[in-house]
ZASE-22778 format. One record per residue (C-alpha): z negated, x, y negated. Coordinates in steps of 0.1 Angstrom, whole numbers, plus 5000, padded with zeros to 4 digits. Layout:
<nodes>
ZXY
...
</nodes>
This chain:
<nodes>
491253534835
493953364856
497153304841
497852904839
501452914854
503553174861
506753314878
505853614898
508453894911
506954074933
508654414946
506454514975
507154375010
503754145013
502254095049
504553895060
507254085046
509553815022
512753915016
512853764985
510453764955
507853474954
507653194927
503953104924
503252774903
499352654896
497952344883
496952244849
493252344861
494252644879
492352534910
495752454929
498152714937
502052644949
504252964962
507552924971
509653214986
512653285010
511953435047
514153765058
516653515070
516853285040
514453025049
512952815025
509152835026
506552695006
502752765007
499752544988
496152734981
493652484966
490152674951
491253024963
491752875000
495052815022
495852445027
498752485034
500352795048
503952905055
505552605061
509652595061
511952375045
515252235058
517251935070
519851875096
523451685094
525251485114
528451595100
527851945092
526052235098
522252295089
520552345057
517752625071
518752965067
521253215045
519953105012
519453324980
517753194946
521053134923
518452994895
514452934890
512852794861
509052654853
508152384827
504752224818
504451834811
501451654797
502051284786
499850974788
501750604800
500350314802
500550054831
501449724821
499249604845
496649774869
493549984882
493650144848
495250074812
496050484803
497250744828
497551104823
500451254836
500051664836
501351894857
503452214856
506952244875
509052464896
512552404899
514452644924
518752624932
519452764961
522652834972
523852965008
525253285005
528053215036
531753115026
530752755021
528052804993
526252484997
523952454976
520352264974
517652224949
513652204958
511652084925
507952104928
505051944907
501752084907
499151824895
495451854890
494851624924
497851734945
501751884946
504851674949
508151784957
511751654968
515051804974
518151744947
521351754964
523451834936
527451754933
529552004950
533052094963
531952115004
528951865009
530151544997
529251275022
525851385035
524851215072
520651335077
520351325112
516351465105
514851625078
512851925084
510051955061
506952155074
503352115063
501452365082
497552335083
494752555081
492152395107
491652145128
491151815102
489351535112
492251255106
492250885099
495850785113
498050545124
500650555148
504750645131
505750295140
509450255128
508749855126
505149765116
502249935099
499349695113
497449915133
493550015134
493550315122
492350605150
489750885134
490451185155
490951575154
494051625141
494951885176
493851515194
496451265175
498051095207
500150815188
502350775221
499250695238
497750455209
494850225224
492749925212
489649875226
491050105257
493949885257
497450045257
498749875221
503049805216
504750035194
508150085180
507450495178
510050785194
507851025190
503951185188
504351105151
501550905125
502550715091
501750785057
499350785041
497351015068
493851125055
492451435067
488751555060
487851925065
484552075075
484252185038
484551905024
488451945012
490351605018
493751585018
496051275021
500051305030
502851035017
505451054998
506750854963
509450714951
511450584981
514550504970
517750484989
516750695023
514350655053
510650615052
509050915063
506650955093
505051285106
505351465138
502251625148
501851955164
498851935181
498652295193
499952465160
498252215137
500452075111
502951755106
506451785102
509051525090
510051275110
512451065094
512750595108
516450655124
518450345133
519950225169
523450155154
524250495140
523150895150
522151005114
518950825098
520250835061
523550825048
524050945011
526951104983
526051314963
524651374939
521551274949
517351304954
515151264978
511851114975
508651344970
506451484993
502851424984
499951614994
496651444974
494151774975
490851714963
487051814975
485251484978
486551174989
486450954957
489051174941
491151054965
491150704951
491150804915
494251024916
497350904902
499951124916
502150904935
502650654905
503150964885
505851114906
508050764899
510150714868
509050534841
509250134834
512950064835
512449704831
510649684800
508149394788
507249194820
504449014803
505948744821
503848814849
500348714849
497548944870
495348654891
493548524912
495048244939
494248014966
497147864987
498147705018
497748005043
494548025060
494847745077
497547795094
496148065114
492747905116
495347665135
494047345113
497547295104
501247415110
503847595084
506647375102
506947005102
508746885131
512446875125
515346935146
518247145139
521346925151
525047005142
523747375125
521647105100
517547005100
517246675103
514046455104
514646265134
511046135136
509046375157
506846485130
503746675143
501346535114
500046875111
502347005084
500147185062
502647185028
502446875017
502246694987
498746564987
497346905004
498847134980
497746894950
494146934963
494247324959
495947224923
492947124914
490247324929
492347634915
491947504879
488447434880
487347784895
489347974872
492048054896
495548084882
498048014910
498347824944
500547964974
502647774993
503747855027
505647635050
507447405024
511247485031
513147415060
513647635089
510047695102
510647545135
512847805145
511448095126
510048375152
510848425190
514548295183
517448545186
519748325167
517648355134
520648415112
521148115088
517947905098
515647925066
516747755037
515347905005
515947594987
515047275006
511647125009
510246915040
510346575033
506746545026
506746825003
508346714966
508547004943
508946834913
505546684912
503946954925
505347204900
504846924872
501346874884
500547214884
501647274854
499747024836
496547154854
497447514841
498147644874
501347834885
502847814919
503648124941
506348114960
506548174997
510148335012
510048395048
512948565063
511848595100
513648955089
516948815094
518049005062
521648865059
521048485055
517848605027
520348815008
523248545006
520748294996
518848534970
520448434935
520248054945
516248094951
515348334926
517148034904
515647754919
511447994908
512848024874
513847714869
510147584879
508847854859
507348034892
507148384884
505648514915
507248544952
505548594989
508048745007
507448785049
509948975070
508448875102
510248985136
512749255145
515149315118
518849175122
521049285121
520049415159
519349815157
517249865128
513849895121
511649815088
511350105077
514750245082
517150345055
519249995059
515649835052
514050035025
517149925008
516949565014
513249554998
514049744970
517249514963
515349224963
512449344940
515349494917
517249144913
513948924914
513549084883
516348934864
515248584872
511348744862
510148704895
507848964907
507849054946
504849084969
506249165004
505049155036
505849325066
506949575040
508149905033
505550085027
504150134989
505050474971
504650414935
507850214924
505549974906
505750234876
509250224879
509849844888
506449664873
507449334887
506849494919
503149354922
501549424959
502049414994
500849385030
502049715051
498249725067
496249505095
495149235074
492448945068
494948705092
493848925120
490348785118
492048465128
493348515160
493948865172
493148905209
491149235200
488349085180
489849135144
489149435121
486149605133
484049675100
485050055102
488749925092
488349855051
486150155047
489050375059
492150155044
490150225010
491050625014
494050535033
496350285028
494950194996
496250534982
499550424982
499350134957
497949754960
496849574992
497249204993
494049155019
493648815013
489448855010
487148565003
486648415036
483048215032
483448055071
483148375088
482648225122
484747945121
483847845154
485147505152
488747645151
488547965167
485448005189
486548335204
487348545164
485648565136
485648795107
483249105112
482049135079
478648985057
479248745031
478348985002
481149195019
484248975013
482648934977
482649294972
486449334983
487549154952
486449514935
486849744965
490449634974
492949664944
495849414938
497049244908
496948904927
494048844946
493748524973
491048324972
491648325011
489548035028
489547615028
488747404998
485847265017
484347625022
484147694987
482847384976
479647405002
478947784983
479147684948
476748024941
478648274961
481448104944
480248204913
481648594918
484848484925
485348264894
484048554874
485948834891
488749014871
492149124884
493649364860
491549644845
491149914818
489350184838
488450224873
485350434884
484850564922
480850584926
480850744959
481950724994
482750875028
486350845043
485350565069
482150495063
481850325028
482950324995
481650184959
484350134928
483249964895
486049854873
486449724837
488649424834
490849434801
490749074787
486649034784
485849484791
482949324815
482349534845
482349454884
481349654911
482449594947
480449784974
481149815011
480049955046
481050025079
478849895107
476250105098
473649985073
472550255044
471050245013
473150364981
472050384947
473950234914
474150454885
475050244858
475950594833
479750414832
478650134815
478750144770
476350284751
474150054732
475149744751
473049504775
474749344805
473849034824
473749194860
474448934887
473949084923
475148944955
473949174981
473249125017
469948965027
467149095044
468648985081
472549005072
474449155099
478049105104
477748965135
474248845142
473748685104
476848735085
475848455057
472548585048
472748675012
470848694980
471848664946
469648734915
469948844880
468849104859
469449294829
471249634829
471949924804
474150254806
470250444817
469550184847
469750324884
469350064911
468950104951
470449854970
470849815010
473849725025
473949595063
475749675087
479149565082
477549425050
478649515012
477649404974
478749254944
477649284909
478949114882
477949334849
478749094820
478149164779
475149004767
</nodes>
């Protein structure tokens, strides 16, 4: 019988011969196990066995300083402890209502035993699905001011993992993600189509989350949680000794990459460890490593559904900027209007009103303030967006009024063109101006290279700068979902108005990307990848999927049933309702999904799936505890069967299926679908075919 946790000195000089006794920690489940121990020299190691098997072997731990010498070696164990933790939170809003938070914990001061005594703390979590840890710098007389030129944490592998990765860009996450061995990651050498694609990347390194599939079927996913106050972590690979190593986003304008006093924490490390890939989805651990809600009841924030003025701006049907001119540092209308302005009064009204009879709760506008005309490609981007001032044709008391009286809230759109200075000056007077229209939700786009000059997105400077702004759009209630983000690491726990964001290749990529889009691989790995770290906003529901009288050259590469089924597939508390009026009012039937669709749920249930290959998730929405389930495939057809065992007992549903048609192929026949209805109970079991690049839809309402 194995003993649940434990803290084991051992006397006897193991293989490797550790100088220092080993602290082993193991899941609530005892199938993971954690040991940490020191090295002959002092070193810091760590070691993860999951099911009697190494995942993770020795692997060191360590940083670097710009102003002092290195944390690696010449460290003793002043003081080890082990604690147990079982409680269950609930999430105000998302993928489920309760979440169990168990795990047992290893906390471990070290302290150098040379004249300085510096000391550092490594705590570790051990979860059912995964380990966490971070590093505590804790206050001390001779490491005050802390410069991290790099931090040096080690996850050694086992074998050669196939990987789904993206380059370590330091600026922009939208990349197609490259399935490789791990010993053949070439992220210097990143290609599309055979094509040579533009990083910002230093180094043979890939961002998080990377998702690695073994040939026993052990999956393992890397990121990290909580990112508060320090650099966004990528991972160097080592190709020929298989395993990652830290690799933290530096900046052009100074030498170290995060500049801290302490006290202070790190963010965690997170290794998800599970043997199928649906686990992967279902595991909670990198909301579980943040703190808890800190801003209480945000019920002012309402989970839905929205259309907006967006898609057509990269169909190319209309313009976000109006035509102005910026004379004497001012916009002024000096009568060489375009006429394609797509914000207007009358356009936005129109989407007013489809919104409220399709059950849609909000419209987004892009494109109604000033500055557009002088948004991206400009140097001198400091000071040209005005978070306040509308176009002329644009009048934002009758839209809001008008909106209101249709019961339909308006999102707000603030693009910086990442010129982070003139947004954070102008942040109090906007976040004023939402609340008092009563808009509750913000767009926010950092398009560009980041001024000031030198740093990158996902630098220390930056993670700070989106955390800021989530933090104060909460006293005005506004709740943030960012593009061109940081990436997501669990602060929604911690900071609930922090709703979704972008930080993947996206649905605008259809539009006009000179590659051909998102091939129909893509969402079938973002589901195990990306999607990991918290909500996507994809913008799905695109009903034109040819659109070959705007764009005769892109298209969307999926079925119709597929962008149906992403509404399930792809979790975010605001969903768009992505293509033209007109679109949706040719479908009426296909409509039909959408309209009924839920956006926050009670429980969430991973059918099955295959890292890049498919994936099939049933939820239960809270308000009505109906059920919808979202299929989807890559450009292979299959068949998959339904097992309806998650539905209640002693209830009949209404089953309304949208699956591809007998012909639907994303490409040759991407409209081809059929929609019937039957009745389902708890016992049913149904086979359905999905096409290539194809997907399904069912809603699964109470009779």
């Amino acid at each position: 019988m194995r003993i649940r946790f434990l803290l084991i000195v051992i006397s006897v000089c193991l293989s490797s011969c550790w100088a220092e006794p080993e602290t082993v920690l193991v899941s609530p489940d005892e199938n993971i196990f954690l040991e940490f121990s020191l090295s002959e020299t002092g070193k810091p190691v760590y070691e993860v066995l999951f099911k009697n098997k190494s995942i993770i072997k020795k692997s060191s731990l360590g940083f670097d300083f710009e102003n002092t010498t290195s944390f690696s070696d010449d460290f003793e164990i002043a003081n080890s402890s082990i604690i147990t933790f079982n409680e269950t939170w609930q999430m105000p809003w998302g993928e489920q209502l309760d979440v169990v938070n168990h795990y047992n914990e290893l906390r471990v001061e070290l302290q150098e035993k040379s004249e300085l005594k510096r000391k550092l703390n490594i705590v570790f979590k051990v979860y059912n699905d995964g380990v966490g840890f971070r590093y505590e710098f804790p206050e001390q007389e001779n490491l005050k001011e802390v410069l991290i030129s790099e931090e040096n944490t080690e996850f050694n592998l086992t074998e050669d993992y196939k990987t789904f990765w993206i380059p370590g860009d330091w600026d922009i996450y939208e990349h197609l993600y490259s399935t490789t061995k791990l010993s053949e990651i070439d992220a210097l050498n990143y290609k599309v189509n055979g094509a040579l694609a533009q990083t910002s990347i230093p180094e043979n390194a890939v961002n998080t989350p990377v998702t690695l599939v073994g040939k026993d079927g052990i999956h393992l996913s890397f990121h990290e949680a909580a990112l508060v106050d320090y650099a966004g972590m990528t991972l160097k690979v080592d190709t020929k000794n298989l395993g990652f190593t830290s690799n933290l986003v530096g900046s052009n304008n100074t030498d170290y990459k995060v500049k801290r006093i302490a006290p202070f924490k790190t963010p965690w490390r997170t290794i998800q460890i599970t043997d199928n890939a649906p686990d992967l989805i279902q595991s909670n651990l990198i909301v579980n490593l943040n703190e808890p809600n800190k801003l209480g009841d945000v019920s002012w924030f309402t989970p839905m559904k929205y259309t907006g003025v967006w898609w057509e701006m990269h169909l190319g049907k209309s313009s976000w900027d109006y035509g102005m001119e910026l004379v004497d540092g001012k916009w002024k209308d000096t009568g060489k209007a375009h006429g394609k302005h797509g914000a207007t009064t009358e356009n936005v009204k129109r989407f007013i009103d489809f919104s409220a009879k399709n059950n849609i709760g909000g419209v987004l506008v892009e494109g109604w303030n000033t500055g557009w005309e002088r948004w991206i490609g400009f140097e001198d981007r400091e000071g040209v967006f005005d978070f306040i001032t509308p176009y002329p044709d644009y009048d934002l008391d009758e839209v809001t009024s008008y909106a209101k009286s249709k019961g339909v809230q308006i999102i707000m759109h603030h693009e910086t063109s990442a010129a982070t200075e003139t947004y954070e000056k102008q942040q109090d007077t906007a976040y004023a101006l939402m609340q008092k229209y009563g808009m509750h939700a913000v767009k926010s786009g950092y398009v560009g290279k980041i001024l000031p000059k030198g740093e990158f997105h996902h630098g220390h400077y930056m993670v700070n700068q989106y955390n800021n702004a989530a933090i104060k759009a909460a006293k005005y209630q506004v709740a943030v979902n960012a593009h061109e983000p940081i990436k997501a690491t669990g602060l929604r726990r911690t900071y609930p108005n922090i709703i979704s964001r972008e930080g993947l290749r996206g649905q605008e990529f259809n539009a006009w990307s000179g590659d051909g889009g998102n091939p129909p691989e893509h969402l079938p790995i973002v589901a195990f990848t990306r999607m990991l770290a918290g909500p996507i906003d994809f913008t799905p529901g695109i009903f034109n999927i040819k659109f070959n009288e705007y764009k005769d050259s892109n298209q969307v590469n999926t079925t119709l049933a597929q962008q149906l089924a992403l509404y399930v597939v792809i979790y975010s508390p605001v969903q768009m309702v992505a293509d033209l009026v007109e679109h949706y009012e040719a479908n009426p039937e296909p409509l039909q999904f959408i309209k009924d669709v839920g956006v926050d749920w009670l429980e969430t249930k991973v059918l099955h799936g295959e890292v890049g290959e498919f994936v099939t998730i049933a939820r239960k929405e809270r308000k009505t505890e109906n059920w919808f389930l979202g299929s989807i495939t890559d450009e292979n057809a299959r068949e998959i069967e339904v097992d309806f065992s998650f539905l209640d007992e002693n209830q009949k549903y209404e089953a309304i299926i949208y699956k591809d048609g007998k012909n639907a192929h994303w490409n040759d026949n991407p409209l081809d679908i059929n929609i019937e209805t039957i009745e389902v109970t708890k016992t049913s079991k149904i086979k359905f075919t999905l096409a290539e690049g194809g997907g399904l839809a069912i809603s699964i309402l109470k009779k």
